[in-house]
DSSP file (Angstrom, degrees, kcal/mol; ACC not computed):
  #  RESIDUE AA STRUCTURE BP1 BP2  ACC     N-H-->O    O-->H-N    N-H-->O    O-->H-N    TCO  KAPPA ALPHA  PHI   PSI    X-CA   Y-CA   Z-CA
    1    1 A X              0   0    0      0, 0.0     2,-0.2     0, 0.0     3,-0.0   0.000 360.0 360.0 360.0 135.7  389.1  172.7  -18.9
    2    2 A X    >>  -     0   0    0      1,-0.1     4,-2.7    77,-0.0     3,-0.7  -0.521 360.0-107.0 -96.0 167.4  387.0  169.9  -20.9
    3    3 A X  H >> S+     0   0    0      1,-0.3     4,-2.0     2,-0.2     3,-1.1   0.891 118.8  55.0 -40.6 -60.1  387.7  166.5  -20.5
    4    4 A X  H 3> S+     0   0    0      1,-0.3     4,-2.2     2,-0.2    -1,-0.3   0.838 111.8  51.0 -68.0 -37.9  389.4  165.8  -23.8
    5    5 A X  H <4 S+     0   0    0     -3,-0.7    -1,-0.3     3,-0.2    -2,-0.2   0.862 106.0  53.7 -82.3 -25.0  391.8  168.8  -22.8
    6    6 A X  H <X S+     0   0    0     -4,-2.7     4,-1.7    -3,-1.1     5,-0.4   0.896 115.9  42.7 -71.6 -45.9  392.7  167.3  -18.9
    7    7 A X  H  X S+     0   0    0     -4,-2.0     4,-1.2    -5,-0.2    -2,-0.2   0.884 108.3  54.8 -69.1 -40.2  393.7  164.2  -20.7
    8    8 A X  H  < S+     0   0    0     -4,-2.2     4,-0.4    -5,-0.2     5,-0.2   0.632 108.8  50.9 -38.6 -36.6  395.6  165.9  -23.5
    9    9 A X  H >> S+     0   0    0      2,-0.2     3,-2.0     1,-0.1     4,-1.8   0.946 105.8  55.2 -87.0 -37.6  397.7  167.7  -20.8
   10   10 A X  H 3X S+     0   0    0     -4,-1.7     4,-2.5     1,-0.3     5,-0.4   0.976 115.6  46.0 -41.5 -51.4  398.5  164.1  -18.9
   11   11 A X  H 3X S+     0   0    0     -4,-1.2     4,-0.6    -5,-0.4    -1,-0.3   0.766 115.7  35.9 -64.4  -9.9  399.7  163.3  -22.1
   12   12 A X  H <> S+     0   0    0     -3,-2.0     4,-0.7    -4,-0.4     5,-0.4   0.385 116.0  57.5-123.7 -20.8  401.8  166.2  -23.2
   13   13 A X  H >X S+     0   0    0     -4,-1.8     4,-2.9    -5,-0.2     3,-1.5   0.984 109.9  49.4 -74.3 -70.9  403.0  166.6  -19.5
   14   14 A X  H 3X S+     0   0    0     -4,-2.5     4,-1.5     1,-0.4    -2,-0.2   0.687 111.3  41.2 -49.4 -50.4  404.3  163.0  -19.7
   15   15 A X  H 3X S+     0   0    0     -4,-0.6     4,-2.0    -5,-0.4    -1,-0.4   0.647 114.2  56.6 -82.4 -24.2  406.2  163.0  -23.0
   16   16 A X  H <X S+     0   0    0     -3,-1.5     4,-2.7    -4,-0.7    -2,-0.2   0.879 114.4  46.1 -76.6 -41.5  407.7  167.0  -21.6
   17   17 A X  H >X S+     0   0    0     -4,-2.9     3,-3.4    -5,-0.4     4,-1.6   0.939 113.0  44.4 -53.2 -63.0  408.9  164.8  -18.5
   18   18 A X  H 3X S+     0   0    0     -4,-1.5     4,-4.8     1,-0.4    -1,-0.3   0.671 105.0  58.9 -54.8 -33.7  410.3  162.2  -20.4
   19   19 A X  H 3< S+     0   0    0     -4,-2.0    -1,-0.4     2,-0.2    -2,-0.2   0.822 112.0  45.2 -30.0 -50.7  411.9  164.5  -22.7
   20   20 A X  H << S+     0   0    0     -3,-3.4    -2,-0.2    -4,-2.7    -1,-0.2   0.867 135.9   6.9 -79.6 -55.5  413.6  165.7  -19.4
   21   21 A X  H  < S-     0   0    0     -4,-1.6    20,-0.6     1,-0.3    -3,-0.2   0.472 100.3-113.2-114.4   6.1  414.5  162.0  -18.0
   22   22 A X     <  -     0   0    0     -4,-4.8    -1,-0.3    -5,-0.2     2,-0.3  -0.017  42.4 -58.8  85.3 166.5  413.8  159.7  -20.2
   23   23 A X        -     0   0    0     18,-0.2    20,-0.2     1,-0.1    -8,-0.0  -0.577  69.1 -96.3 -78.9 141.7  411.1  157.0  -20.3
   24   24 A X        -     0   0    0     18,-1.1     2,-0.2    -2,-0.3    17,-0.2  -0.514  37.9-136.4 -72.3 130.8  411.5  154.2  -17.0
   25   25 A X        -     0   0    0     15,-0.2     2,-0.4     2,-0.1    -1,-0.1  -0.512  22.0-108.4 -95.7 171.1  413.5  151.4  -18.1
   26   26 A X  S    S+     0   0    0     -2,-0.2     2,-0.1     3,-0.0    -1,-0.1  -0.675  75.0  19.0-105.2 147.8  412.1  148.0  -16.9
   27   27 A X  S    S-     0   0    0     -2,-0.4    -2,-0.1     2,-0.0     0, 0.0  -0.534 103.5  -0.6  99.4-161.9  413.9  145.8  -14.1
   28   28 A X  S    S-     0   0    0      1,-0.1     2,-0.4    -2,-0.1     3,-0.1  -0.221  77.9-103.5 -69.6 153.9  416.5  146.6  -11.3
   29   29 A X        -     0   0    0      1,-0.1     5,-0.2     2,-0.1    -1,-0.1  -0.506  42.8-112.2 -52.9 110.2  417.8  150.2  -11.0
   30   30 A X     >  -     0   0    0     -2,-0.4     4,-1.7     1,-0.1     5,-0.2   0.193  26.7-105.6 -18.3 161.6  421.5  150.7  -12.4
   31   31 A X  H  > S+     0   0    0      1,-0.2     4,-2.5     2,-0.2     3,-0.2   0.949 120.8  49.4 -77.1 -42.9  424.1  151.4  -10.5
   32   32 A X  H  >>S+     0   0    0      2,-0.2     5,-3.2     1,-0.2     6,-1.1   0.728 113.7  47.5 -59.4 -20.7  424.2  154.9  -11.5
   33   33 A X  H  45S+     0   0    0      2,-0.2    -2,-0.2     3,-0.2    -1,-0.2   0.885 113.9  45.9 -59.5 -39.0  420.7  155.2  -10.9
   34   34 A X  H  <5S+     0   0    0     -4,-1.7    -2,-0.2     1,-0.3    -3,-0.2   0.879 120.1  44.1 -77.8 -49.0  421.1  153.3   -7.2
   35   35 A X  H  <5S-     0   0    0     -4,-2.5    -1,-0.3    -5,-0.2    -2,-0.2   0.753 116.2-125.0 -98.9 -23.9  424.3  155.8   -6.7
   36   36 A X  T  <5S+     0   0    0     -4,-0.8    -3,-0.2     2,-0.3    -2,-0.1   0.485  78.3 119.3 106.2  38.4  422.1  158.9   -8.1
   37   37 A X  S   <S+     0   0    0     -5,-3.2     2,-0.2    -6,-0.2    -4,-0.2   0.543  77.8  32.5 -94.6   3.1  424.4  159.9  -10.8
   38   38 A X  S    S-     0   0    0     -6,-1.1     2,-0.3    -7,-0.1    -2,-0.3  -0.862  91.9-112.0-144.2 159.3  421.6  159.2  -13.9
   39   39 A X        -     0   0    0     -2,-0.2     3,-0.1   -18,-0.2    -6,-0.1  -0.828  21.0-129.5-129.8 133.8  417.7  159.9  -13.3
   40   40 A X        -     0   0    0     -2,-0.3     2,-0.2     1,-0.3   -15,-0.2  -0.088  51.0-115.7-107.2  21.5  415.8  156.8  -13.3
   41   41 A X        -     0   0    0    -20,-0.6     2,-0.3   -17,-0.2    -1,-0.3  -0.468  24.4 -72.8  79.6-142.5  413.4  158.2  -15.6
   42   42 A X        +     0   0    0     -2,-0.2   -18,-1.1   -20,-0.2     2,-0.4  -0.981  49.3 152.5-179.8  98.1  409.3  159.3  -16.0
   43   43 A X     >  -     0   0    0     -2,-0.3     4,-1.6   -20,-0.2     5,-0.4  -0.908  57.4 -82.8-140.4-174.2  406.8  157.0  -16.2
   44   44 A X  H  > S+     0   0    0     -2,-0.4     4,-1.6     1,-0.2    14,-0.1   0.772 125.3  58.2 -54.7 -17.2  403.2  156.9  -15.4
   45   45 A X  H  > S+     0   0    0      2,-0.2     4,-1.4     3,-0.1    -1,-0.2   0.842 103.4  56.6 -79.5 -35.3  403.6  156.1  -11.9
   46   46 A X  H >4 S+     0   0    0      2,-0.2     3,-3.2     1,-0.2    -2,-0.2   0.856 114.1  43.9 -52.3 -96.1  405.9  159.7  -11.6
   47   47 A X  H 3X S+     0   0    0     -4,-1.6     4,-1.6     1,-0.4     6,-0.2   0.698 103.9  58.7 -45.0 -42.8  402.8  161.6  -13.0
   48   48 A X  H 3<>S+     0   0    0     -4,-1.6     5,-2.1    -5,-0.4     3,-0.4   0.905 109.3  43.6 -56.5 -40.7  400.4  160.0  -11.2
   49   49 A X  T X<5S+     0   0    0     -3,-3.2     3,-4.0    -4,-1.4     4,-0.2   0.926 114.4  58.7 -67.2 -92.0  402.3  161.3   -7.8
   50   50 A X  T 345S+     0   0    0      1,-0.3    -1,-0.2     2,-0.1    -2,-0.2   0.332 109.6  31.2  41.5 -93.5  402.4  164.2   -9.6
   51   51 A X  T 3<5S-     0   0    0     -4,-1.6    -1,-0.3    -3,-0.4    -2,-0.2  -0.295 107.0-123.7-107.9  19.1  398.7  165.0  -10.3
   52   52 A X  T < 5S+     0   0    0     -3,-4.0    -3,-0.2    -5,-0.1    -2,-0.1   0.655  71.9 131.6  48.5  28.3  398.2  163.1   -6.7
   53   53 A X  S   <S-     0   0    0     -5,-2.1     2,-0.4    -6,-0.2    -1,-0.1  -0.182  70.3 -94.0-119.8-176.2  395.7  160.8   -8.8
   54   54 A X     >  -     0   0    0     -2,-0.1     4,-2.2     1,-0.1     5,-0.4  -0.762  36.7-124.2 -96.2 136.1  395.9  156.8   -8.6
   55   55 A X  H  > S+     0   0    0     -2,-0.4     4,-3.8     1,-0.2     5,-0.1   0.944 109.3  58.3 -63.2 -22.1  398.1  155.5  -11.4
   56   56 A X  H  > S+     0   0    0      2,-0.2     4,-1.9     1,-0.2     5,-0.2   0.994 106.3  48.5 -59.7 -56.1  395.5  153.3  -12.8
   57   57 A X  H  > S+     0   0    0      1,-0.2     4,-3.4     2,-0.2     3,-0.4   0.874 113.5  46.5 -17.9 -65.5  393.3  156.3  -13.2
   58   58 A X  H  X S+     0   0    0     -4,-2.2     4,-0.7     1,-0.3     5,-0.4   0.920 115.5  51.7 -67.6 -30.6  396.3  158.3  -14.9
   59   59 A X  H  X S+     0   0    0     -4,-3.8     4,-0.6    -5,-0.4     3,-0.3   0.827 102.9  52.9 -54.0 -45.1  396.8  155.0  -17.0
   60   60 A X  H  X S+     0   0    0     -4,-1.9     4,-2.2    -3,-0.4     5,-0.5   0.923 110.4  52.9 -87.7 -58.5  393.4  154.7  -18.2
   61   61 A X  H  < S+     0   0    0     -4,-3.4   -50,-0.2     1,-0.3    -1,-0.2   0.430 103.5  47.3-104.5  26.9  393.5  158.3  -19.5
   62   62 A X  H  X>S+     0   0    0     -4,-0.7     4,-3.5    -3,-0.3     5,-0.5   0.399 110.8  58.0 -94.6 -19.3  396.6  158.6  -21.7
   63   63 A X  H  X5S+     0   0    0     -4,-0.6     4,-1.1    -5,-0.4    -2,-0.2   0.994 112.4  40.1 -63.2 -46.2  395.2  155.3  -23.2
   64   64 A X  H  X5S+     0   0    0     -4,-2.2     4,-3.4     1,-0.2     5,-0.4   0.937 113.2  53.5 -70.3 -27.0  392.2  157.6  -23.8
   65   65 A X  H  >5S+     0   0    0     -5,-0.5     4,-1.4     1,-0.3    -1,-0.2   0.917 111.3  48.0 -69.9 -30.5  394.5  160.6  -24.9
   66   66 A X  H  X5S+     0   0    0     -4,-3.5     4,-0.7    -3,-0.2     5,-0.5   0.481 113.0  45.1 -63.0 -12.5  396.1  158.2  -27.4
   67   67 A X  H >X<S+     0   0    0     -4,-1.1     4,-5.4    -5,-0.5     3,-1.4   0.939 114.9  50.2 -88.8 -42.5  392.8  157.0  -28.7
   68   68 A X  H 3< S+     0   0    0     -4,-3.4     6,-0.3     2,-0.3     7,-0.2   0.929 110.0  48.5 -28.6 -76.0  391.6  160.6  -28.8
   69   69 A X  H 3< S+     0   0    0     -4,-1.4    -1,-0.3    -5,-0.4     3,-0.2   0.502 117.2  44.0 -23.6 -41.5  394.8  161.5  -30.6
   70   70 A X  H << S+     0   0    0     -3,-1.4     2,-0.5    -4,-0.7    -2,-0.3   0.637 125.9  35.5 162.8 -78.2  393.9  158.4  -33.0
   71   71 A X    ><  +     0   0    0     -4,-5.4     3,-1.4    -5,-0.5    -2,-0.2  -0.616  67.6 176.2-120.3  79.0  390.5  159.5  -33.1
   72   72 A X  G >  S+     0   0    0     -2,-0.5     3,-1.5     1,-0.3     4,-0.3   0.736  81.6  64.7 -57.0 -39.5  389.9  163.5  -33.0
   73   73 A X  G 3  S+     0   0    0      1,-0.3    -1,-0.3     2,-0.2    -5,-0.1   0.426  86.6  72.0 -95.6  26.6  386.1  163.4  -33.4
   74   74 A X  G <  S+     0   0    0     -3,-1.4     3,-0.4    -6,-0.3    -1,-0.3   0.417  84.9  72.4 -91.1   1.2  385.9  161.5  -29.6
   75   75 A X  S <  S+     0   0    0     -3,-1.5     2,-0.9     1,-0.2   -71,-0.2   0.806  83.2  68.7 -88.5 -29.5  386.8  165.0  -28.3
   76   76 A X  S    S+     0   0    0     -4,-0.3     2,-0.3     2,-0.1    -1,-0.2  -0.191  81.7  98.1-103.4  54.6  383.1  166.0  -29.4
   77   77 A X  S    S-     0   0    0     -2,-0.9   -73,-0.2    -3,-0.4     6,-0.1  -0.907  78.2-130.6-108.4 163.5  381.6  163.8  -26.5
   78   78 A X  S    S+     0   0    0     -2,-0.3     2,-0.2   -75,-0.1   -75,-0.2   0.633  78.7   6.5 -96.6  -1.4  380.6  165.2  -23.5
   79   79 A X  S    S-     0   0    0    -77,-0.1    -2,-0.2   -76,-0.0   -75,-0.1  -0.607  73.4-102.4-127.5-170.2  382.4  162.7  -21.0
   80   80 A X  S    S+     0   0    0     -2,-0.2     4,-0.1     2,-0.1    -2,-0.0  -0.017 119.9  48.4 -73.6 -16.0  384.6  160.1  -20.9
   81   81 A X  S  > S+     0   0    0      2,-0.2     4,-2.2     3,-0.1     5,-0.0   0.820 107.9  59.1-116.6 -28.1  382.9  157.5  -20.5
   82   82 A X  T  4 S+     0   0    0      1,-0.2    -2,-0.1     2,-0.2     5,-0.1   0.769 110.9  48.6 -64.1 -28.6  380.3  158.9  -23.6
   83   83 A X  T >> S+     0   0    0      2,-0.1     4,-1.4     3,-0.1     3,-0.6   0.727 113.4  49.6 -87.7 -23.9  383.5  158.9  -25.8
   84   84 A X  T 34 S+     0   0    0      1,-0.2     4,-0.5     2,-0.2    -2,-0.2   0.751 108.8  48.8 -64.7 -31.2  384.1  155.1  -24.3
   85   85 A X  T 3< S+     0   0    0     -4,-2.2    -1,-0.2     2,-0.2    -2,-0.1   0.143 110.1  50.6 -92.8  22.4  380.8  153.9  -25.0
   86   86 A X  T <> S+     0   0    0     -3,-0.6     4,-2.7     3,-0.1     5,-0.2   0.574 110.4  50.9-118.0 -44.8  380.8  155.2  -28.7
   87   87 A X  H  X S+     0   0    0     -4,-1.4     4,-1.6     1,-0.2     5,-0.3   0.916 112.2  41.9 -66.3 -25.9  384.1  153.6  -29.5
   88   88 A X  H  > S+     0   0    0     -4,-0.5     4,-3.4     2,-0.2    -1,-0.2   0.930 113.1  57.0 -79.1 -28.8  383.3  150.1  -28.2
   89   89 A X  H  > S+     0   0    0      2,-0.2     4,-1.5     1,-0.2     5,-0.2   0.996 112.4  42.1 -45.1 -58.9  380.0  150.8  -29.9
   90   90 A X  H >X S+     0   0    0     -4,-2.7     4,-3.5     1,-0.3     3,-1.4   0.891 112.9  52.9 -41.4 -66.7  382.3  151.3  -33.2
   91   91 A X  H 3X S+     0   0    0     -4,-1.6     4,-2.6     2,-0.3    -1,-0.3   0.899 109.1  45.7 -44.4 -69.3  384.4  148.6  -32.5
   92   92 A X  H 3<>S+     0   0    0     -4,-3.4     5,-2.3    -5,-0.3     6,-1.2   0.626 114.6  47.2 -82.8   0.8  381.6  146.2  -32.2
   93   93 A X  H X<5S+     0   0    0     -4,-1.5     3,-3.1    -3,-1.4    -2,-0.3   0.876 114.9  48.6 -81.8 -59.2  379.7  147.5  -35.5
   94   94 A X  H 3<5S+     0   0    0     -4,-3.5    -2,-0.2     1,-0.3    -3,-0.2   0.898 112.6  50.3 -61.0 -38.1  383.3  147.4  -37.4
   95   95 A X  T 3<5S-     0   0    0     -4,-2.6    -1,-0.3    -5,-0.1    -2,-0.2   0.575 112.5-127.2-100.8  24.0  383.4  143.8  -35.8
   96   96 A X  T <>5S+     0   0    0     -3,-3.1     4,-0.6    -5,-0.2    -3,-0.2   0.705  74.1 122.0  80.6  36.5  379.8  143.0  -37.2
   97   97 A X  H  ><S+     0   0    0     -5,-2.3     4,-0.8     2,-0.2    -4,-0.2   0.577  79.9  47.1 -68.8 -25.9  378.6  141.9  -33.5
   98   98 A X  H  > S+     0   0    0     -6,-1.2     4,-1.4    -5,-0.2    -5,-0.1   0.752  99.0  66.1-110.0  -9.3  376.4  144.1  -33.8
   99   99 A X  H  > S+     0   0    0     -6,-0.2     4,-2.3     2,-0.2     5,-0.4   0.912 103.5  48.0 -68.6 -52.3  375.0  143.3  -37.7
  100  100 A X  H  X S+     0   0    0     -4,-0.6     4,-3.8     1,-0.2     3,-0.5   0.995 112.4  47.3 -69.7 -51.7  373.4  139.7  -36.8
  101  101 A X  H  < S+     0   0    0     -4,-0.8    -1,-0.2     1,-0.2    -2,-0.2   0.883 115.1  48.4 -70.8 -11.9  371.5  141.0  -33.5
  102  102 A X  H >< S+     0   0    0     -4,-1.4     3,-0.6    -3,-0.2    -1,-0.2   0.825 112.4  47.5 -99.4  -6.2  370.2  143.9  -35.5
  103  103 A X  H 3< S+     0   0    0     -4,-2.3    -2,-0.2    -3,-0.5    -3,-0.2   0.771 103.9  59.7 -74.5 -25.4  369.1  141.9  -38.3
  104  104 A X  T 3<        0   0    0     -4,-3.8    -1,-0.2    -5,-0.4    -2,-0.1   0.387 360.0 360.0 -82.6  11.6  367.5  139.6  -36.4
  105  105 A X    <         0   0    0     -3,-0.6    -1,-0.2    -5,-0.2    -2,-0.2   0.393 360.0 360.0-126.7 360.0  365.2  142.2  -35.0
């Protein structure tokens, strides 16, 4: 499985869950959650137990699986982190950081 497809499945795994229990609402549990009569939803922190990963980890790659999504031709890098450094590259051409220092050389 390539990278771009391991992150794609987090992402399509997440939204199947949520489908199933909904997205985790924020603050204290309901009372029908606390009594167990309504399922207290799917969030990232569920898939990360899951996939047995750290949630930051899973965090950091649905962000990339939306940017992916977003941006199709970041699938033809050969990491993650080669599709991370070309979008902040992008990013910092589009925000003309990178236009003064290469005129000035």
């Amino acid at each position: 499985m390539t990278w771009h497809e391991e992150i794609l499945g987090k992402q399509r795994l997440l939204e199947t869950y949520q489908r199933l229990y909904g997205a985790p609402s924020g603050g204290a549990p309901t009372k029908a959650v606390s009594l167990g009569m309504r399922p207290a939803g799917f969030g990232v922190r569920k898939l990360a137990e899951l996939l047995n990963e750290d949630p930051a980890q899973t965090s950091r790659d649905l962000d990339m699986a939306a940017l992916v999504t977003k941006i199709p031709i970041l699938k033809n890098e050969p990491d993650r982190e080669s599709a991370k450094r070309k979008l902040v590259l992008a990013i910092a051409i589009q925000g003309g950081k990178l236009a003064a220092h290469v005129a000035s050389h």
